[in-house]
Residue frames relative to the residue before (quaternion, step in Angstrom):
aa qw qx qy qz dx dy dz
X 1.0000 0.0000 0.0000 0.0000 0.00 0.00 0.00
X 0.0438 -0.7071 0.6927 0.1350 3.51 -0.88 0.68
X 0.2464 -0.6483 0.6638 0.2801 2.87 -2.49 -0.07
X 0.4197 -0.7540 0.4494 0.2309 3.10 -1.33 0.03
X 0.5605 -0.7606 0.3244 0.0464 3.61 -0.67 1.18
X 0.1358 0.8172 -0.5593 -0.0294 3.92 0.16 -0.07
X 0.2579 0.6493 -0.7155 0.0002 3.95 -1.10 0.47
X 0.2381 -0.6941 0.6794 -0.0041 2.74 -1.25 1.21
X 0.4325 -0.7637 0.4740 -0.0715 3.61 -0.74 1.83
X 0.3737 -0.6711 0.6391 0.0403 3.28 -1.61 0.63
X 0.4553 0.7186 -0.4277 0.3056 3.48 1.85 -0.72
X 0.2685 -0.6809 0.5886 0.3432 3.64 -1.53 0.15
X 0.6991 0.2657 -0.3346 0.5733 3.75 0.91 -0.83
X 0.7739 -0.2273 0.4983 0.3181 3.25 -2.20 0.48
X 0.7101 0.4346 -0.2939 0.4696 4.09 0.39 -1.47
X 0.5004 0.6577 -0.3848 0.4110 3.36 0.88 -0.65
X 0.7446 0.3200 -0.2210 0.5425 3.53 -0.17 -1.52
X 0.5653 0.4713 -0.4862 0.4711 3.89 -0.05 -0.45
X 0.6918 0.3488 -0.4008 0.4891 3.94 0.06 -1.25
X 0.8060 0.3296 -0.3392 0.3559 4.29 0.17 -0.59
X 0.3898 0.5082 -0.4494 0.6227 3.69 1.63 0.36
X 0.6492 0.3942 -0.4126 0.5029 3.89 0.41 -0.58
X 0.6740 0.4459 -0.4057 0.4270 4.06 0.44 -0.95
X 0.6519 0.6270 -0.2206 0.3649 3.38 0.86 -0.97
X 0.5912 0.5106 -0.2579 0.5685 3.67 1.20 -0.92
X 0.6606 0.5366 -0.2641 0.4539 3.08 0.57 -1.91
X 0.5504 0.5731 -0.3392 0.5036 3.97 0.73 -1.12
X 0.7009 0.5032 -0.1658 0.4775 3.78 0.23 -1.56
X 0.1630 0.7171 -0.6217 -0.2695 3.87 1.03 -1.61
X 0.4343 0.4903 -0.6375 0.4057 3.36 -0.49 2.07
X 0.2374 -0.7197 0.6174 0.2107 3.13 -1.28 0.50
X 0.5515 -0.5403 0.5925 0.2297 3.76 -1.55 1.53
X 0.0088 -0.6048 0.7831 0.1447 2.61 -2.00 0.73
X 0.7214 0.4250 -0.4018 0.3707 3.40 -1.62 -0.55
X 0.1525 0.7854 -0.5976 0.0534 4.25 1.63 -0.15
X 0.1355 0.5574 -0.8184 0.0358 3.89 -1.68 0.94
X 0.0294 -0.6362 0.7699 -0.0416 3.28 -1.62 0.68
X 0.0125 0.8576 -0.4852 0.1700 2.95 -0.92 1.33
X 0.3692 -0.7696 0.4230 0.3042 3.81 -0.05 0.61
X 0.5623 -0.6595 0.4872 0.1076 3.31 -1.01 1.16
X 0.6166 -0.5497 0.3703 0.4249 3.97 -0.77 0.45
X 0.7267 0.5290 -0.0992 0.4268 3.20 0.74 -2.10
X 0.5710 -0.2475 0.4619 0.6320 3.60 0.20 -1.51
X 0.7677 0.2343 -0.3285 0.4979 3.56 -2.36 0.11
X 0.6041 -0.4585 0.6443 0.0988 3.02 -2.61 0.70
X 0.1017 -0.5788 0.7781 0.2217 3.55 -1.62 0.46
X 0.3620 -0.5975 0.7146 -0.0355 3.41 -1.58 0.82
X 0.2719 0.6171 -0.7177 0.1739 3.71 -0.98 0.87
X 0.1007 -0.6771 0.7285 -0.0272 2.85 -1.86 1.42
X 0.2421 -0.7272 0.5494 0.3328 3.27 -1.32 -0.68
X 0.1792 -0.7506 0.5813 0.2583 3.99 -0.27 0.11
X 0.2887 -0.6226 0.6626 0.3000 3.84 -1.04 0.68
X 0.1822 -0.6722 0.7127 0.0840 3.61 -1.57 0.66
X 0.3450 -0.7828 0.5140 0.0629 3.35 -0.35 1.36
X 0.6465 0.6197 -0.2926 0.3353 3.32 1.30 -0.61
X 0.3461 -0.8858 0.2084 0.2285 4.01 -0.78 0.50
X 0.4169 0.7274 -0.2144 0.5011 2.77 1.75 -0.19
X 0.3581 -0.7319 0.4554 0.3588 3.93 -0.42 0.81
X 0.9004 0.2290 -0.2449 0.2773 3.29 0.71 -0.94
X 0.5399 0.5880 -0.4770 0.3677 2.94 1.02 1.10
X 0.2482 0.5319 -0.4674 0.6610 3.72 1.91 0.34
X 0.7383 0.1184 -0.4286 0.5071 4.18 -0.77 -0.57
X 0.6162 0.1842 -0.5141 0.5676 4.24 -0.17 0.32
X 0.5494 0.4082 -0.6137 0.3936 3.33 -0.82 1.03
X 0.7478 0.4185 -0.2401 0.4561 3.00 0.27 -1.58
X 0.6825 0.3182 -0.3892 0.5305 4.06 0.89 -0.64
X 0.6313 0.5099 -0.4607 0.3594 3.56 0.48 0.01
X 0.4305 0.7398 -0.2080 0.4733 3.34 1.46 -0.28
X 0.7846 0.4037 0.0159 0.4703 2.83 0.55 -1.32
X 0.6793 0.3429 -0.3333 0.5566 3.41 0.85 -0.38
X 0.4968 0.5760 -0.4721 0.4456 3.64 1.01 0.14
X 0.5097 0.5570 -0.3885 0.5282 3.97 1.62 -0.95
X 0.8399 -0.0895 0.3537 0.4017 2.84 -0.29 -1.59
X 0.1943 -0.8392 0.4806 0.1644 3.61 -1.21 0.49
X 0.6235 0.3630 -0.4894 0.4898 3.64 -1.62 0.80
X 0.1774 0.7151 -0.5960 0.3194 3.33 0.30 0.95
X 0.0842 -0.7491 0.6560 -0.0376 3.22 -1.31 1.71
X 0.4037 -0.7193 0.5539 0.1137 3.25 -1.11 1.91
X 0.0563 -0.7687 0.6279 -0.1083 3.17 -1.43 1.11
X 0.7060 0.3609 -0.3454 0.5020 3.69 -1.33 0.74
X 0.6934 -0.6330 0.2851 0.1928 3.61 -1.23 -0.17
X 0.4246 -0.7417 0.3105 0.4162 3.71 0.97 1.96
X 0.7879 0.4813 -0.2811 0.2618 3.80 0.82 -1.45
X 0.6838 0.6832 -0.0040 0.2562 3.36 1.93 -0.44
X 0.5891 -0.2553 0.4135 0.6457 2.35 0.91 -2.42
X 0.1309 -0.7432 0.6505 -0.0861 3.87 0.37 1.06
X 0.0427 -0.6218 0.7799 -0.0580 2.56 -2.00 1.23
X 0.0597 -0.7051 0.7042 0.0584 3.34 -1.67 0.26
X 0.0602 0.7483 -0.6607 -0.0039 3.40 -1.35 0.48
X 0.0992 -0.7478 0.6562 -0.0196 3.64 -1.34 0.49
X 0.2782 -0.6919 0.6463 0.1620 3.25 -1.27 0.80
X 0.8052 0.3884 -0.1604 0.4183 3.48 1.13 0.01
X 0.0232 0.7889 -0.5999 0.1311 2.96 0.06 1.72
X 0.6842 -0.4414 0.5539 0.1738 2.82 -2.13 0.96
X 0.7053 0.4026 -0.1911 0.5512 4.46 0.62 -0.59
X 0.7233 -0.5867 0.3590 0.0613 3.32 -0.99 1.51
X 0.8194 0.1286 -0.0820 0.5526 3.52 -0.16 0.00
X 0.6613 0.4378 -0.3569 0.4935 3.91 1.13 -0.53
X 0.4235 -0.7656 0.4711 0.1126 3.36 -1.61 1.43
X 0.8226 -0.0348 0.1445 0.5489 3.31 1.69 -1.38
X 0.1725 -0.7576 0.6258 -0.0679 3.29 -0.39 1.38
X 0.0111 -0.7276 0.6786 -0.0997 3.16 -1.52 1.45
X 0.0500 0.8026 -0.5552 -0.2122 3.81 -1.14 0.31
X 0.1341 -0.7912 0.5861 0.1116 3.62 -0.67 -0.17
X 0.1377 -0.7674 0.6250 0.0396 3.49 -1.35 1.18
X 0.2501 -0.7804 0.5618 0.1133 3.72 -1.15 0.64
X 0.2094 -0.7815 0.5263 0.2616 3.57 0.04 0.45
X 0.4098 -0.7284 0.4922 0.2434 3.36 -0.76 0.53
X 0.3651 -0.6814 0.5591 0.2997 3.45 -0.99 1.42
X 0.3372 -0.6820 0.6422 0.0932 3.95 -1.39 0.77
């Protein structure tokens, strides 16, 4: 099962967002896959990864993913449906230059 990541950035150069995706993993100690970094309209970078969870149990994949997260950043308000599809988001990360971090799981239908 994977999730999926969002940071949304203050960075001006492309090199930028890559060095606060690196604090941010490095924070997490995991390594992203599926990595896009993309330049915003206004100013700053969005960032999306995914993290694989190796683990089988659902509700120990949504404590990961909030344990995770509080390792980014803290005050994090859960959102969507714990038995489904959880979200989280925070305006307060813990990593320099990043404004908002979000993640989101989908349980696969069987």
């Amino acid at each position: 099962m994977k999730s999926t990541w969002t940071v949304f950035t203050k960075a001006e150069k492309e090199s930028d967002a890559e060095k606060i995706l690196i604090m941010i993993l490095s924070k997490m100690h995991r390594n992203g896959d599926n990595i896009e970094i993309s330049p915003q309209k206004k100013s700053g970078f969005k960032i999306s990864f995914t993290l694989d969870h190796r683990l089988e149990e659902w509700e120990h994949i949504v404590y990961e993913c909030i344990s995770l997260g509080q390792q980014a950043g803290y005050g994090w308000q859960l959102l969507g449906d714990i038995s489904r599809g959880p979200s989280a988001m925070t305006n307060r990360p813990n990593v320099p230059g990043a404004e908002m971090i979000g993640w989101e799981i989908t349980k696969k239908k069987k």
